[in-house]
DOLO-519956 format. One record per atom (N, C-alpha, C, O): residue number from 0; residue in three letters; chain; atom name; x, y, z. Coordinates in nm, 3 decimals, decimal comma. Layout:
<sites>
  num  residuo  cadena  atomo       xx       yy       zz
  NUM      Ala       A     CA        X        Y        Z
...
</sites>
This chain:
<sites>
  num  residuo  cadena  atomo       xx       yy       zz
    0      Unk       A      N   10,314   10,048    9,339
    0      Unk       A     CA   10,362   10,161    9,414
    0      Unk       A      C   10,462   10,118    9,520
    0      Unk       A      O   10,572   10,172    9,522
    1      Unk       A      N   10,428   10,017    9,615
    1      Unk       A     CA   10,511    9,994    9,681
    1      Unk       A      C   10,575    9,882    9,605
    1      Unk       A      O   10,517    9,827    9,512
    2      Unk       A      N   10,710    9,845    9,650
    2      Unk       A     CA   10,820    9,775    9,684
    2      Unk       A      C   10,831    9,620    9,744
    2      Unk       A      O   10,721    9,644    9,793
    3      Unk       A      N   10,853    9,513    9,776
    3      Unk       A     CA   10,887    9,413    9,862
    3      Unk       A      C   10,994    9,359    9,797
    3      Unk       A      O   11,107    9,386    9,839
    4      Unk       A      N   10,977    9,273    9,684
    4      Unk       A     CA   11,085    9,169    9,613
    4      Unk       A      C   11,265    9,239    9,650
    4      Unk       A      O   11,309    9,350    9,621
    5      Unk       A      N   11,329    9,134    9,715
    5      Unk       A     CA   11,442    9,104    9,755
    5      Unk       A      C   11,500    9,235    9,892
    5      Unk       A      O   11,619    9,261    9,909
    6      Unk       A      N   11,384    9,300    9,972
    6      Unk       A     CA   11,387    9,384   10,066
    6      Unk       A      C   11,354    9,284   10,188
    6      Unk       A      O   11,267    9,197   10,179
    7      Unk       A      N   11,430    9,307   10,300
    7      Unk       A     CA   11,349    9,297   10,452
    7      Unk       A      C   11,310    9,430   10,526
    7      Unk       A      O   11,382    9,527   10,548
    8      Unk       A      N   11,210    9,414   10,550
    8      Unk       A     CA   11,200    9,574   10,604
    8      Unk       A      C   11,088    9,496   10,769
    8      Unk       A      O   11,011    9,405   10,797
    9      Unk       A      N   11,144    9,595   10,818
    9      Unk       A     CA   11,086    9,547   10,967
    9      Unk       A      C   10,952    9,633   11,005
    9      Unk       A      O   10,949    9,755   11,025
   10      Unk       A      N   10,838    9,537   11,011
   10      Unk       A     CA   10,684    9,592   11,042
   10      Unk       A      C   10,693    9,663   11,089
   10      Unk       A      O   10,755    9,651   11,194
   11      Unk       A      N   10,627    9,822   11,044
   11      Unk       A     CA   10,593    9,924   11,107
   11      Unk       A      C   10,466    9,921   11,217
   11      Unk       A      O   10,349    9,894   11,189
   12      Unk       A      N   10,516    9,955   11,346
   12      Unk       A     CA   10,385    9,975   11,422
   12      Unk       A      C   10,350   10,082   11,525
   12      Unk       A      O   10,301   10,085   11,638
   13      Unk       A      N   10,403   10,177   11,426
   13      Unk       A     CA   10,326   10,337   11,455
   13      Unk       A      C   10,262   10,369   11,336
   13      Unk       A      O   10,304   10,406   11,226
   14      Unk       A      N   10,132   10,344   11,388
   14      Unk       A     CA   10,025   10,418   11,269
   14      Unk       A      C   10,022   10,578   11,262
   14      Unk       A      O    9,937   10,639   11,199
   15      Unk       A      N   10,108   10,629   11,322
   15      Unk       A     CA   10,121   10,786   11,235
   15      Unk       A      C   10,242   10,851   11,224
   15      Unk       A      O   10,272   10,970   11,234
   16      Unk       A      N   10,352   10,680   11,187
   16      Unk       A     CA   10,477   10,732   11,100
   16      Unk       A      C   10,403   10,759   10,922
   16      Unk       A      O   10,436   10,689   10,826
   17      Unk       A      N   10,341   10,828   10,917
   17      Unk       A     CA   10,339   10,861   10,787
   17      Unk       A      C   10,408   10,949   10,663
   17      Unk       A      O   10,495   11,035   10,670
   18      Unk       A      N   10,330   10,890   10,532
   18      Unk       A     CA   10,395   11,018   10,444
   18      Unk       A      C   10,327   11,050   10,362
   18      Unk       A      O   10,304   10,985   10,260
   19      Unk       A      N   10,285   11,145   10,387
   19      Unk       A     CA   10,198   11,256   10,353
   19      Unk       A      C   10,242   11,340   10,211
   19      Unk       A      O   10,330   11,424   10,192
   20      Unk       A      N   10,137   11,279   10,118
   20      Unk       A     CA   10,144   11,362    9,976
   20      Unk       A      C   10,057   11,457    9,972
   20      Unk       A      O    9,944   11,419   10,004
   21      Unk       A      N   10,064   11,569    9,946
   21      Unk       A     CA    9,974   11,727    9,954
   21      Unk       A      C    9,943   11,728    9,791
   21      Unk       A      O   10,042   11,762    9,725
   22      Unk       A      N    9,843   11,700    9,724
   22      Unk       A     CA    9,785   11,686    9,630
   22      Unk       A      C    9,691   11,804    9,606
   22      Unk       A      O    9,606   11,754    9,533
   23      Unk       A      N    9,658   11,923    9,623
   23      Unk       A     CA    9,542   12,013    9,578
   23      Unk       A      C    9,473   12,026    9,463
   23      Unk       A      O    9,377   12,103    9,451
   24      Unk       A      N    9,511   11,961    9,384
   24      Unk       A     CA    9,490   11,935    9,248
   24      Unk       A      C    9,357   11,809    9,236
   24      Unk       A      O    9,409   11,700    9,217
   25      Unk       A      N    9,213   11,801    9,243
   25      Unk       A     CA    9,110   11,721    9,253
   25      Unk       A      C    9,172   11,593    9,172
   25      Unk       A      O    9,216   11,488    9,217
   26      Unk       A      N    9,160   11,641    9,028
   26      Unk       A     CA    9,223   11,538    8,945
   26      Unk       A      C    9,290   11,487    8,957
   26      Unk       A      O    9,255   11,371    8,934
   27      Unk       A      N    9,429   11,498    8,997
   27      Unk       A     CA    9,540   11,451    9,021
   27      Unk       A      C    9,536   11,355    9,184
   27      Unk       A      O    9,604   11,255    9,206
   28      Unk       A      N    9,442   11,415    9,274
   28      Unk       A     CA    9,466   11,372    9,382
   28      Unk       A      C    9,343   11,218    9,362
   28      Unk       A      O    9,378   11,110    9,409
   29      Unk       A      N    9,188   11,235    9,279
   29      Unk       A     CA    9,155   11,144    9,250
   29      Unk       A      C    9,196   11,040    9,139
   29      Unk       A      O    9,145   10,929    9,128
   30      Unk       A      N    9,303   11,095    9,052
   30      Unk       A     CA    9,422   10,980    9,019
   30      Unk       A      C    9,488   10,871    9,104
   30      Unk       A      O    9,502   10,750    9,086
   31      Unk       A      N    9,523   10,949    9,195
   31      Unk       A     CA    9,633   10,875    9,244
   31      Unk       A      C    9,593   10,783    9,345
   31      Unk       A      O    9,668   10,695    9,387
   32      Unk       A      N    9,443   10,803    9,396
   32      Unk       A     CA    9,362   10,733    9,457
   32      Unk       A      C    9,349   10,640    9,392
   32      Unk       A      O    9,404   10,536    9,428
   33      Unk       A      N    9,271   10,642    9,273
   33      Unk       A     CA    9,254   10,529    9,183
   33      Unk       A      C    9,355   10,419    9,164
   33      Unk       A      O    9,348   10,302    9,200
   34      Unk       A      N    9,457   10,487    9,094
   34      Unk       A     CA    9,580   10,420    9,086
   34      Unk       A      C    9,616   10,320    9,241
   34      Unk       A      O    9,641   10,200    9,241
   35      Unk       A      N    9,611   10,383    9,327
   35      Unk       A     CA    9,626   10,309    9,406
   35      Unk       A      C    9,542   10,151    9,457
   35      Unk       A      O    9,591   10,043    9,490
   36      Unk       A      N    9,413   10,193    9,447
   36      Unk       A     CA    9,319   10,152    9,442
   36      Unk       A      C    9,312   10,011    9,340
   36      Unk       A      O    9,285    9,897    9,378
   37      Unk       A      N    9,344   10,052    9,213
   37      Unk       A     CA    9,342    9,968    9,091
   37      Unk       A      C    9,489    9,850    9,115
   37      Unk       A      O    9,491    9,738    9,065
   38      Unk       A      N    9,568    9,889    9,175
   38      Unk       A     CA    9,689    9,815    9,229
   38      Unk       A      C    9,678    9,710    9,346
   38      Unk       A      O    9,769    9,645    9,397
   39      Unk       A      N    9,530    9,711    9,378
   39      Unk       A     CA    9,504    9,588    9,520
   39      Unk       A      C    9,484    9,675    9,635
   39      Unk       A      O    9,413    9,629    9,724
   40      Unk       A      N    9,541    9,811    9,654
   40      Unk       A     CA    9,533    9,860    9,764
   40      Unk       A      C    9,422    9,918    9,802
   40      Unk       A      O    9,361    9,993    9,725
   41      Unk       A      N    9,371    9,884    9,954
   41      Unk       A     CA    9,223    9,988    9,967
   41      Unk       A      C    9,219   10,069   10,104
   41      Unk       A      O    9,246   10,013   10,210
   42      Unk       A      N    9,192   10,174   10,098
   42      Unk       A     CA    9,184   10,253   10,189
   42      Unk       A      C    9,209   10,171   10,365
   42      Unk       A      O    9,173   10,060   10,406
   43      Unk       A      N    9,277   10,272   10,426
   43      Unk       A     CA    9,237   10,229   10,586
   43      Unk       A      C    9,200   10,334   10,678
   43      Unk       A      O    9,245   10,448   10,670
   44      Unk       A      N    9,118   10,293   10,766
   44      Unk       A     CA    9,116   10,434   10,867
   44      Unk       A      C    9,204   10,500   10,936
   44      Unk       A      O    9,240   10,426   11,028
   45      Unk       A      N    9,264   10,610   10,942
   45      Unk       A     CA    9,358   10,689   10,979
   45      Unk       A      C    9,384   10,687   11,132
   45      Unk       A      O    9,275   10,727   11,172
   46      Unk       A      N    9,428   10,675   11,197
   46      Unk       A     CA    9,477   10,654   11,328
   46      Unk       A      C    9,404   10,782   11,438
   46      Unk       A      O    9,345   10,773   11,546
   47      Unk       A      N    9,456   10,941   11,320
   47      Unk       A     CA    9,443   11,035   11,330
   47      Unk       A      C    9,288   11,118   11,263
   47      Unk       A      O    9,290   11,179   11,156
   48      Unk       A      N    9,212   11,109   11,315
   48      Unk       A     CA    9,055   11,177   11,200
   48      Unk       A      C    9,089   11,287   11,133
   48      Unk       A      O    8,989   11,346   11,092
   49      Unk       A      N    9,181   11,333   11,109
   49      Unk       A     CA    9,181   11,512   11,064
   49      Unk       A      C    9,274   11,467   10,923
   49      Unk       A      O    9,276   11,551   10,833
   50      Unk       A      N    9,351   11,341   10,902
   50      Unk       A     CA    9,355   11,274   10,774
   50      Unk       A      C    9,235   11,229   10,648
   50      Unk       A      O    9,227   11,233   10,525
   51      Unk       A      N    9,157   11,189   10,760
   51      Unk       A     CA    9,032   11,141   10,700
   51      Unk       A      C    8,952   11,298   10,623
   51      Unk       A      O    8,908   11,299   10,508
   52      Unk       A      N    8,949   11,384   10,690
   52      Unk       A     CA    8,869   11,517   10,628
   52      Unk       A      C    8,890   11,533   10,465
   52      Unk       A      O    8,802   11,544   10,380
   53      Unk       A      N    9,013   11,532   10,448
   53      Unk       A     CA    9,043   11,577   10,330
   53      Unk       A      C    9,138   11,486   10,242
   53      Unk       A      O    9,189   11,518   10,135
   54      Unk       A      N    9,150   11,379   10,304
   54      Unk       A     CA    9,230   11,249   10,229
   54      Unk       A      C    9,220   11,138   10,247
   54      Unk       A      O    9,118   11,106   10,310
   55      Unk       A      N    9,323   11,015   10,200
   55      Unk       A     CA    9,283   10,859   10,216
   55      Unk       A      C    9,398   10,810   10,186
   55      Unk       A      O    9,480   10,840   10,100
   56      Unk       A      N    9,393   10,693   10,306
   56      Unk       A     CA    9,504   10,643   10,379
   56      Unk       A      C    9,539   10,499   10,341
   56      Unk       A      O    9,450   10,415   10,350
   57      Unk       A      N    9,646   10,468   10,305
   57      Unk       A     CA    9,680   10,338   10,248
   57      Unk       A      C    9,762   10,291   10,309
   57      Unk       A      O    9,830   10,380   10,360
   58      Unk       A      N    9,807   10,160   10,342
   58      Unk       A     CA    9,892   10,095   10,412
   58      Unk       A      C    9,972    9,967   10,350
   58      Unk       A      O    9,915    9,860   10,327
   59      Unk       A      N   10,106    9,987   10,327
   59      Unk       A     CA   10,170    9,862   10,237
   59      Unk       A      C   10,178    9,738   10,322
   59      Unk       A      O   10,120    9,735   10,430
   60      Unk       A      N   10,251    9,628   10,274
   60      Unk       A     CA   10,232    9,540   10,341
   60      Unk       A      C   10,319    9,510   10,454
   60      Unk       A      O   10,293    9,414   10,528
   61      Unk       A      N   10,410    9,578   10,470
   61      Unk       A     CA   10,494    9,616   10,587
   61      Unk       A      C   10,425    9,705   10,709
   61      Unk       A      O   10,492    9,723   10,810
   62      Unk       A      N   10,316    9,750   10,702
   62      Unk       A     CA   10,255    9,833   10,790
   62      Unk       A      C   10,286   10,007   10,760
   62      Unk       A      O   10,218   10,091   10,818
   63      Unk       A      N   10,389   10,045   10,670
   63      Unk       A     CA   10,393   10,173   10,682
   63      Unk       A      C   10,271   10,241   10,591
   63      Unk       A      O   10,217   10,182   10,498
   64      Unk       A      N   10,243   10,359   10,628
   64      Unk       A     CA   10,107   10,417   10,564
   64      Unk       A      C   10,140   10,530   10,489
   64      Unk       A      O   10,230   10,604   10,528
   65      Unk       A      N   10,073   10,555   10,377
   65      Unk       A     CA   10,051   10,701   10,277
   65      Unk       A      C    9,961   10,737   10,294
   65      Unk       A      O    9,863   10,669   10,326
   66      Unk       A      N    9,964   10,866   10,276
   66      Unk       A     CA    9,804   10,961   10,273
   66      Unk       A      C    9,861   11,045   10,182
   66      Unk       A      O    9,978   11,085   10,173
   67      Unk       A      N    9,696   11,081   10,067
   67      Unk       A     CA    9,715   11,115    9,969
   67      Unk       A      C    9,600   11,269   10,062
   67      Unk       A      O    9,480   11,249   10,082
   68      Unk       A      N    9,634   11,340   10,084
   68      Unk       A     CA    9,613   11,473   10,096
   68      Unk       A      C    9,534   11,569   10,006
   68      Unk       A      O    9,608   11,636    9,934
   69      Unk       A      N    9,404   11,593    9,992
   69      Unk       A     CA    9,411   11,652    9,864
   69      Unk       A      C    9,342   11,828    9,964
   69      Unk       A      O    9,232   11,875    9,996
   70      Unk       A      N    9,465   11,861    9,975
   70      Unk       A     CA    9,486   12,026   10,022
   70      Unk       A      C    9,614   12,071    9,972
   70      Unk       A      O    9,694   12,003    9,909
   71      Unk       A      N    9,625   12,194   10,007
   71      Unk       A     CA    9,784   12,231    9,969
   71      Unk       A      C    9,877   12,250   10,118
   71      Unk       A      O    9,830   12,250   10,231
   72      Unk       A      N    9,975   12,261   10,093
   72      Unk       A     CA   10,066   12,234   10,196
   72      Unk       A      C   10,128   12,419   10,238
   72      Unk       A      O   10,235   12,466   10,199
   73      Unk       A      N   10,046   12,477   10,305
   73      Unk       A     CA   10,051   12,597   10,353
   73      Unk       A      C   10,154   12,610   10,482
   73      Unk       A      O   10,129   12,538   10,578
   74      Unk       A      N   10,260   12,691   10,488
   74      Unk       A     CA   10,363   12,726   10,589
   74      Unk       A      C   10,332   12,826   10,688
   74      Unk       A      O   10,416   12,857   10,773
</sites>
């Protein structure tokens, strides 16, 4: 999922520059968990608790973080 080979990218250290995937879909959102999961990556605790309610938070090796959201993205 993530990226490194032939990038410099400078350590992120704001834990709630995030990016936020809105997944409502169970299946799909416990896919992509997996997937993630199955790739080396494992959950981290969210900076923010109201991430944690309804999703799970991953962090590459640069420090920037994903959250996989599994709500819908209401305006």
């Amino acid at each position: 999922m993530f990226m490194r080979e032939g990038l410099t990218v400078p350590r992120c250290t704001d834990k709630e520059s995030l990016l936020v995937l809105y997944l409502p879909d169970k299946g799909l959102w416990t896919a992509s968990v997996d997937r993630m999961q199955a790739s080396g990556y494992q959950p981290v605790p969210p900076e923010n608790p109201y991430w944690a309610e309804a999703g799970m938070t991953f962090e590459d090796p640069d420090g920037h973080r994903l959250v996989f959201q599994n709500r819908g993205w209401d305006l």
